[in-house]
Each structure stands twice: as structure tokens, then as C-alpha cells.
TITORZA-773937 format. One record per residue (C-alpha): residue number from 1; x, y, z. Coordinates in pm, whole numbers. Example, Ala and Ser with C-alpha at 12.3 -4.5 7.8 and 13.67 -1.06 7.14 Angstrom:
2
NODE;1;1230;-450;780
NODE;2;1367;-106;714
REM end
This chain:
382
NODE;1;-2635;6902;5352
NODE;2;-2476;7208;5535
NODE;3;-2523;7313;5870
NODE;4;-2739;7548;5789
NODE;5;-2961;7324;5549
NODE;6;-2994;7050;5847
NODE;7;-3051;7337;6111
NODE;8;-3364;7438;5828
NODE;9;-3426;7068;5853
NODE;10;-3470;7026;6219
NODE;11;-3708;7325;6213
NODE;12;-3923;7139;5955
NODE;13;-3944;6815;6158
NODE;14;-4085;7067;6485
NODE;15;-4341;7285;6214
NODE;16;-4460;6903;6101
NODE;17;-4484;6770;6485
NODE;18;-4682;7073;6630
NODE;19;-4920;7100;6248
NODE;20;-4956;6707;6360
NODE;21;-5069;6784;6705
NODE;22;-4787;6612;6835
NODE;23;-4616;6877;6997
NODE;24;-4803;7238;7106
NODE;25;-4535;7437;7142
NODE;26;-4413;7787;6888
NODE;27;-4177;7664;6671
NODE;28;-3848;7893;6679
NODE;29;-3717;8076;6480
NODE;30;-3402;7917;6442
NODE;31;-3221;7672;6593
NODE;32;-2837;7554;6622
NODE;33;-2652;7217;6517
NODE;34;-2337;7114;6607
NODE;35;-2026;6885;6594
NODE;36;-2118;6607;6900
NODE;37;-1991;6641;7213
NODE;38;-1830;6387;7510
NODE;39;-2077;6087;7466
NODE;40;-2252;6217;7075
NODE;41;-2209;6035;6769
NODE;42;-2301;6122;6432
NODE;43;-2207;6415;6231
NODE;44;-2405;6671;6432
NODE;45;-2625;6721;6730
NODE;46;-2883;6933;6836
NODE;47;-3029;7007;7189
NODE;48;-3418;7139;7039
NODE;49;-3566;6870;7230
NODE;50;-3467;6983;7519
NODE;51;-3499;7357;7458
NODE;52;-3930;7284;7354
NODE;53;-3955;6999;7623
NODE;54;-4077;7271;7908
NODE;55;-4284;7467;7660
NODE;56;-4448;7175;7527
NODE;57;-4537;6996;7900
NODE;58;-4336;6659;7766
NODE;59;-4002;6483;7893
NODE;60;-3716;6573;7636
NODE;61;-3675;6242;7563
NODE;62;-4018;6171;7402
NODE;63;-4020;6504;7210
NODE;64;-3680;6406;7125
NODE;65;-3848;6098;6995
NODE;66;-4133;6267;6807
NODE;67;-3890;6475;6609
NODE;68;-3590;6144;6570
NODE;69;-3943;5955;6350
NODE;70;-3969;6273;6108
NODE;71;-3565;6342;6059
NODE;72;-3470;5946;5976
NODE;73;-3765;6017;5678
NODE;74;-3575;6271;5515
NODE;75;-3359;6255;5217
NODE;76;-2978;6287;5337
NODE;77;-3025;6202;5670
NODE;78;-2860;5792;5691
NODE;79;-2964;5778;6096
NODE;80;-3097;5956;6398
NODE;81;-2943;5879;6735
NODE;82;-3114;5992;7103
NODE;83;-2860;6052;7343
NODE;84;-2847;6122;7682
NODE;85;-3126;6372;7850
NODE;86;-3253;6432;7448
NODE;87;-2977;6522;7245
NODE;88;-3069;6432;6840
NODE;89;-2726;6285;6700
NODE;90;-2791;6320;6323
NODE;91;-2537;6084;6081
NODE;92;-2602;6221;5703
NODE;93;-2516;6019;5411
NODE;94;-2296;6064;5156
NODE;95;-2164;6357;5352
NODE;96;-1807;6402;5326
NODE;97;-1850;6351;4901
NODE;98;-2136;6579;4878
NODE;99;-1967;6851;5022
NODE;100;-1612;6836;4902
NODE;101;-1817;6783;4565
NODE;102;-2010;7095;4657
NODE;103;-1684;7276;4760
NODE;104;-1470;7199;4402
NODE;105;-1778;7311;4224
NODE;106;-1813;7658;4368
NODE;107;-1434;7743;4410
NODE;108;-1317;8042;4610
NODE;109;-1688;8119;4567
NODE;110;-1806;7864;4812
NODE;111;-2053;8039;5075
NODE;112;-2164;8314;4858
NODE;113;-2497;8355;4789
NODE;114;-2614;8281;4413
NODE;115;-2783;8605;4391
NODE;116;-2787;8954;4472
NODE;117;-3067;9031;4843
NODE;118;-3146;9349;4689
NODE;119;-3027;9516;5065
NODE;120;-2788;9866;4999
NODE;121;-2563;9857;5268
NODE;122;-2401;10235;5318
NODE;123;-2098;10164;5540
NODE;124;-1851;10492;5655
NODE;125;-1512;10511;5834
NODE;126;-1340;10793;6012
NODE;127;-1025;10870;5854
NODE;128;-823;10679;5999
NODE;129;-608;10336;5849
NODE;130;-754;10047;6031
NODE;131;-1119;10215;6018
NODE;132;-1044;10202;5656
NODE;133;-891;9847;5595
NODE;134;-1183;9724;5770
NODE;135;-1428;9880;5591
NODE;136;-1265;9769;5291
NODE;137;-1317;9377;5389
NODE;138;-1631;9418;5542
NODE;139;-1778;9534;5176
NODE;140;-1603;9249;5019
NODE;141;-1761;9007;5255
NODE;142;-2111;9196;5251
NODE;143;-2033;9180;4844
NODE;144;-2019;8779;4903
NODE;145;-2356;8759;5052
NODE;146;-2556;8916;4777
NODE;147;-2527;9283;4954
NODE;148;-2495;9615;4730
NODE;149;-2221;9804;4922
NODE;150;-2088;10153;4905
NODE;151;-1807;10325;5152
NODE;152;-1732;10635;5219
NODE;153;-1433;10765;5410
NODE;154;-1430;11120;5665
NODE;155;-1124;11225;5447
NODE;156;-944;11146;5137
NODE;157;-763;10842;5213
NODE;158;-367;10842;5215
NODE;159;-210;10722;4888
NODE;160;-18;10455;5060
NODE;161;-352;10349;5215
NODE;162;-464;10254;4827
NODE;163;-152;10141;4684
NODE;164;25;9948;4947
NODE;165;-295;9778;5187
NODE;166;-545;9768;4850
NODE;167;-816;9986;5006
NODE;168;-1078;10092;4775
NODE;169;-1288;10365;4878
NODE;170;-1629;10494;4683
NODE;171;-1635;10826;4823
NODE;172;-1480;11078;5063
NODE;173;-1500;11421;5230
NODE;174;-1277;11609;5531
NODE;175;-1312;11546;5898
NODE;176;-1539;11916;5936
NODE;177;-1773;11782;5585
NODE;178;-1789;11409;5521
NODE;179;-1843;11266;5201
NODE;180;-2208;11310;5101
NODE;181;-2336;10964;4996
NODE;182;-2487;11098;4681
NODE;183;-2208;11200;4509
NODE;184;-1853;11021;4327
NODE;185;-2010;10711;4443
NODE;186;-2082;10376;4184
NODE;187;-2451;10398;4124
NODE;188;-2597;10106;4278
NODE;189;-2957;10007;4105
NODE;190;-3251;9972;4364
NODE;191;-3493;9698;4320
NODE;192;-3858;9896;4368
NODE;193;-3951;9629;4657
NODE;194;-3566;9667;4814
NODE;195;-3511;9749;5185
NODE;196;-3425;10040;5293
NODE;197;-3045;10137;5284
NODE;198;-2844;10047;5618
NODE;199;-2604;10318;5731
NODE;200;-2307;10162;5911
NODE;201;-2044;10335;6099
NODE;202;-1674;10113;6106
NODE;203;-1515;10274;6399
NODE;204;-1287;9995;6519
NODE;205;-1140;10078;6920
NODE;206;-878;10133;6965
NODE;207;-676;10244;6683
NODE;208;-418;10116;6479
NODE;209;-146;10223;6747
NODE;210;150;10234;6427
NODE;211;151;10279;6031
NODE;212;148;9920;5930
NODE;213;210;9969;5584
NODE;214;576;9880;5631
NODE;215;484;9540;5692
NODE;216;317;9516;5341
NODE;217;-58;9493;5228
NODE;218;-92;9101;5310
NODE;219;89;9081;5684
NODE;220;-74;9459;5739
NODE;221;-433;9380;5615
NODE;222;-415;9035;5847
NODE;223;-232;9248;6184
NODE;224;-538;9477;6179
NODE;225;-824;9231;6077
NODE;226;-743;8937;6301
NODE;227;-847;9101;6611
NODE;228;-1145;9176;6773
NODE;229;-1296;9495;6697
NODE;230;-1239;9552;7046
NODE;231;-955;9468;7046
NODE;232;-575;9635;7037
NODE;233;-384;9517;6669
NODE;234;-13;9432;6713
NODE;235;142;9598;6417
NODE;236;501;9437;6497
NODE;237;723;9196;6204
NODE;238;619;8894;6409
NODE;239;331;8867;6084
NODE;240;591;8862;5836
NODE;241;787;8551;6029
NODE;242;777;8235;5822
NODE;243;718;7966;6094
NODE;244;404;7770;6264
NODE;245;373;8071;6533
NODE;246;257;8279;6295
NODE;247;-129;8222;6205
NODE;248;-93;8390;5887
NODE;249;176;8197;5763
NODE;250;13;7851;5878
NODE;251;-304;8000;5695
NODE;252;-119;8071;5362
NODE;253;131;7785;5396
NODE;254;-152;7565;5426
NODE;255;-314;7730;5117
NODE;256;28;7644;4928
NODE;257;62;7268;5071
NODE;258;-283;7153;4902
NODE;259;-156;7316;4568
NODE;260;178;7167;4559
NODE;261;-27;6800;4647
NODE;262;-256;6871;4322
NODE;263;78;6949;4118
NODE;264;235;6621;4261
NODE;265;-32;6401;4190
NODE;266;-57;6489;3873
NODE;267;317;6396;3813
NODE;268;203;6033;3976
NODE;269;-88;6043;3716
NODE;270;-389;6052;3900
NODE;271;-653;6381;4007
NODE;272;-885;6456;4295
NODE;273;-1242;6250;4308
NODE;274;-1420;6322;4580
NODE;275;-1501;5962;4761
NODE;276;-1393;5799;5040
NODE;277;-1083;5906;5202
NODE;278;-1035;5585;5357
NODE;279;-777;5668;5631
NODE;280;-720;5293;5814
NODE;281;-486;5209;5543
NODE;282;-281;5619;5575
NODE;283;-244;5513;5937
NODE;284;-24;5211;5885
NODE;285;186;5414;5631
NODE;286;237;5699;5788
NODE;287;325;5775;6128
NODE;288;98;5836;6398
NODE;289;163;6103;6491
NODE;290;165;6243;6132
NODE;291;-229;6112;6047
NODE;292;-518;6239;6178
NODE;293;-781;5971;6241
NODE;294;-1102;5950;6157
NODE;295;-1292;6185;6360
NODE;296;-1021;6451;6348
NODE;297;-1098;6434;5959
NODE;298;-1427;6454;6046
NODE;299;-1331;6773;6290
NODE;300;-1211;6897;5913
NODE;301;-1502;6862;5691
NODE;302;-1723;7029;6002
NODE;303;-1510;7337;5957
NODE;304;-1522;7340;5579
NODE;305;-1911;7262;5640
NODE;306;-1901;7534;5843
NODE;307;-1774;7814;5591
NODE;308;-2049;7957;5484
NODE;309;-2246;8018;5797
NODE;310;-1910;8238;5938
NODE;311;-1958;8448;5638
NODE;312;-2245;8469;5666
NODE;313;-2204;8586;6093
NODE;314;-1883;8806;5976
NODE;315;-2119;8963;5724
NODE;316;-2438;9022;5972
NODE;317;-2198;9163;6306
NODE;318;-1930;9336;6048
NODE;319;-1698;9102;6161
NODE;320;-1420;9040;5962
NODE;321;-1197;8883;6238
NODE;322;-1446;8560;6232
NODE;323;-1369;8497;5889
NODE;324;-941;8527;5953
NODE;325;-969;8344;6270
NODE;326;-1242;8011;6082
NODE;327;-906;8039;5863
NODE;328;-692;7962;6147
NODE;329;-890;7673;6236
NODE;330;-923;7516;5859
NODE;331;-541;7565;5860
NODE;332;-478;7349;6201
NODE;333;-740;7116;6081
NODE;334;-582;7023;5705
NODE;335;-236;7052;5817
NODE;336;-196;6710;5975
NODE;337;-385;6532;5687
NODE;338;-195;6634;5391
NODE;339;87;6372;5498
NODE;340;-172;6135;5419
NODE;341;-261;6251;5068
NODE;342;-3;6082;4848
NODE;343;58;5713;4825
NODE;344;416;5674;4985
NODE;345;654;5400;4918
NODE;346;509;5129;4604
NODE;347;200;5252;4692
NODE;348;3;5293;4388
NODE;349;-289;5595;4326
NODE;350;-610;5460;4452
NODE;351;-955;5624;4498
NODE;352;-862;5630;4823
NODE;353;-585;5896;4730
NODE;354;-793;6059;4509
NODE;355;-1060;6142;4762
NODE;356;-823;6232;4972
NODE;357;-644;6474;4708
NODE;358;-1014;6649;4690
NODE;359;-1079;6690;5050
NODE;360;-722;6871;5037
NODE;361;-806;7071;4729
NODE;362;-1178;7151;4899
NODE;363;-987;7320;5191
NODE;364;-734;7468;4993
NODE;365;-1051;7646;4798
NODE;366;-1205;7775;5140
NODE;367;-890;7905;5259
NODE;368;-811;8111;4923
NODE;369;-1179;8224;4934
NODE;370;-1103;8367;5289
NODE;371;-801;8504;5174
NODE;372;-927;8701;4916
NODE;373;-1219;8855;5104
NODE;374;-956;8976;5333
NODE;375;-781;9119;5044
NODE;376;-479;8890;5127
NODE;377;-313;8711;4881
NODE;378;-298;8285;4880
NODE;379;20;8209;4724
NODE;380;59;7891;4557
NODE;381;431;7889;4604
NODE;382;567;7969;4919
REM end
């Protein structure tokens, strides 16, 4: 169950409580679940108790209550834990193999949506090169979520702009006539029921303040998404530095880490099976300061669970610096586990090793996934 499924989940147990009588409040339209905080256990908590406790004329902790007897019921939820003024700490079951099973299933595809919304989203840049980069990742992560895209550029894009950074622009004008939407564009079938078409104008501030195509398309594309839109891009050769101050290289070298684990393992004869990862016996072998324990693994499959609502957000706000940045934090989260991966010593392959080999593999999947709707490449070798 993702995030996003046990968020939907919550918001059944409040629709059955107030068509119950049990609680008369409006049931919202949405409502948040998170890693536990200071005091939490569980894989997630939420605070909706607390948030309908005023509306609803009851203490948090009996609509906290009232909600804890309808979660426990449902199928992939193991327990159901009240803490503090109201907060629901929810443990699912099964939850670490369901989703790296989920994860190896979909591939660099996990967090797209299975089918196409029907929504045309028109998006146009000025002509200008980060405007234009990204636009270009914006419509691959709209493309992701089910979204028909087309872009359009204020002028004809430079050559180097195509060959060097990968842009790929549908359609283009001059700065005094833009690029009619109507015309040199893909045609794009519309569904008779389909929403209107959005018009959306990528105008990042400020500009990219120096040509970044020396740098190359992967260390260019990441100096100008990373930041804020806001935000000013350093275009300097601190991206192309291979060491751990670099976020992109941690990203990618990450990315090449779980890759070279799969090829090792299968010299030592054994594959990934999602299971247990079973760290207590890692810890002994390894040193500590080398293995994470077992919540920080559990820090790691929240992020990986987390995947496809930040492409979804990055997809909604046009946001392609969530998506590099989520990358940055499935990087820092793997890195200290792969030491843990392959038996060490006389050690032999256990299931133990094998789960562990898949929850490596499943984040080595999200973080070429990411890559590639950035347009940057995830080397297997680096």
C-alpha cells in the first residue's frame, strides 16, 4: 500500500464513521500521511483526528478511536496505534515486500500512471536555454502521468540546445510572432469528454546567467533543473566533479552501486527476492558505522514509497526540481545500505541477501526512472 493508497484509506474509514453517525463532520478532501515522528511508531502517521476533532464537537482522542476500529479491519493494515493528543500510527503488513515487489515489476516506470487522463497540456517557453530545458522535463514528467503534452518555443531553438542538452521542441515561432499552436505540432487525439487544453507558460526567474552546454547535456540538464524555479542555477564545473559533494554524482553513483551489486551476486550465484532484509545479522558483519539499522531502512523504503506522489507534485506545480532533489534523498538513503547487500567473509547467499539485493535493485529502478525524466543519463558503469 502506497502513501497515497493509505491516505485514500484513511478517508474511507472518516466517509464510513460520519455515513455511521459516528462522526458529523465533512469529510475532506484529502488528507496527508507520514513517516512518524519523536514518540510515533508504525510505518506512517496521520494527524485527521485531530484536524475533524473541533468540527465534529469530540476530543481527538475518541475520534481518533472511532477511525483506529475501521483502519485495523482493512486488508494491509497489520495494526493501528493512538498516540499522544490523537495521532493514528498505522503498521502495514507485508510492506517492505509488497512494494519492492511492486517497484521490480514496474521498472523505471514505477509512478506512472497506467493510462493516458485524456488532459492536453499546451506548455510554451520564451526563447531562452533554461526556459527550454525545463520545458523539456516538465513534458516528460507530465508524459509520466498520463498527460498529452505539446511545447512550443518563442523562437527556433539553438542547435546546440537540441544536440548537446536533448531538448525536443514541437513547435516554434520568433520573439515578435510565436509559434501558433496549430501548426508543425504532433497531432494529439482528443477524447470527446476530454478537458479543456491547459496553456502553461515556463518562464523560470532568473535566467540561466551562462551557456551551460559546455558542461555537457547530463551535468547541464541537472545545474538548471535542481533549483528552484525561483531560484539562481550555478552553471560552474563543480557538477561535473566526481566526489560525494556533488548531488549529481551521489545520485548517479548510487544508480551504478545497485547495478554493480546485481552483477556481483550473480557471480556468487544467487538473484534479488524481495523478502525480509533481515539487518540484525548485517550489523555484526559489517561495521557500524557502515549499516544502517532498521528504521533508517525503513527511512528508505518511505522514500521509494514516496516516488510516485513527487511525480505526481512535480507534475501538478511544473516542478521538476522536486523530482532531482526526491533523487538526492533516495541516493543518501541507499548509500549506507549497499555495504550490507553481499554476504562478506564465508558468509553464504541467504534470503536474507536476496531481499536485500531487491530493495537495492528497487532503488536503483526509482533513481534511473528519475534520471530519465530529467533527460539525464544513469550509467551503469561509473
Amino acid at each position: 500500500m502506497t502513501p497515497v493508497e493509505l491516505s485514500r484509506t484513511v478517508l474511507r474509514a472518516v466517509r464510513c464513521a460520519v455515513d455511521d453517525g459516528e462522526l458529523h463532520v465533512a469529510v475532506p478532501g484529502r488528507t496527508s500521511v507520514t513517516p512518524p515522528g519523536p514518540g510515533g511508531c508504525g510505518d506512517y502517521a496521520t494527524n485527521v483526528a485531530l484536524q475533524l476533532a473541533r468540527p465534529a464537537g469530540q476530543p481527538p482522542l475518541r475520534v481518533a478511536e472511532i477511525l483506529r476500529e475501521r483502519l485495523v479491519r482493512t486488508d494491509g493494515i497489520s495494526d493501528v496505534v493512538v498516540t499522544g493528543p490523537g495521532f493514528l500510527n498505522i503498521s502495514l503488513s507485508g510492506t517492505e515486500t509488497a512494494l519492492v515487489r511492486e517497484i521490480l515489476l514496474s521498472g523505471p516506470r514505477y509512478g506512472h500512471a497506467d493510462r493516458p487522463t485524456g488532459r492536453l497540456v499546451q506548455l510554451h517557453a520564451p526563447h531562452e536555454v533554461r526556459a527550454v530545458v525545463v520545458m523539456d522535463a516538465v513534458a516528460r514528467i507530465l508524459r509520466s502521468q498520463g498527460t498529452l503534452v505539446r511545447t512550443s518555443c518563442a523562437g527556433r531553438p539553438e542547435p546546440e540546445w537540441a544536440d548537446i542538452l536533448g531538448v525536443d521542441v514541437d513547435a516554434y515561432g520568433t520573439p515578435d510572432a510565436p509559434a501558433p499552436l496549430d501548426v508543425n505540432v504532433r497531432p494529439v487525439p482528443a477524447a470527446p469528454d476530454a478537458p479543456a487544453p491547459l496553456d502553461v507558460n515556463v518562464r523560470p526567474v532568473p535566467a540561466a546567467p551562462d551557456d551551460p552546454t559546455p558542461l555537457g547535456r547530463d551535468a547541464a540538464r541537472w545545474a538548471l533543473l535542481r533549483p528552484a524555479l525561483h531560484d539562481r542555477p550555478r552553471i560552474t564545473a563543480d557538477h561535473l566533479v566526481q566526489r560525494e559533494s556533488n548531488p549529481l554524482f551521489r545520485v548517479r553513483y548510487a544508480h551504478a552501486r545497485t547495478r554493480a551489486l546485481t552483477r556481483n551476486a550473480a557471480d556468487l550465484g544467487f538473484h534479488a527476492e524481495p523478502g525480509d532484509t533481515d539487518l540484525r545479522g548485517a550489523q555484526a558483519a559489517v561495521p557500524e558505522t557502515v549499516v544502517q539499522d532498521t528504521h533508517d531502512t525503513t527511512a528508505l523504503r518511505h522514500t521509494l514509497a514516496d516516488h510516485p506522489r513527487i511525480l505526481q507534485a512535480a507534475a501538478a506545480h511544473h516542478a521538476p526540481d522536486r523530482l532531482a532533489r526526491h533523487l538526492v534523498t533516495v541516493a543518501d538513503a541507499v548509500l549506507p545500505f549497499l555495504a550490507a547487500v553481499l554476504p562478506r567473509g564465508a558468509e553464504k547467499p541467504s534470503a536474507a541477501h536476496r531481499a536485500r539485493l531487491a530493495l537495492a535493485e528497487a532503488a536503483g529502478a526509482v533513481l534511473a526512472g528519475g534520471l530519465s525524466l530529467l533527460g539525464i543519463d544513469a550509467p551503469e558503469h561509473l
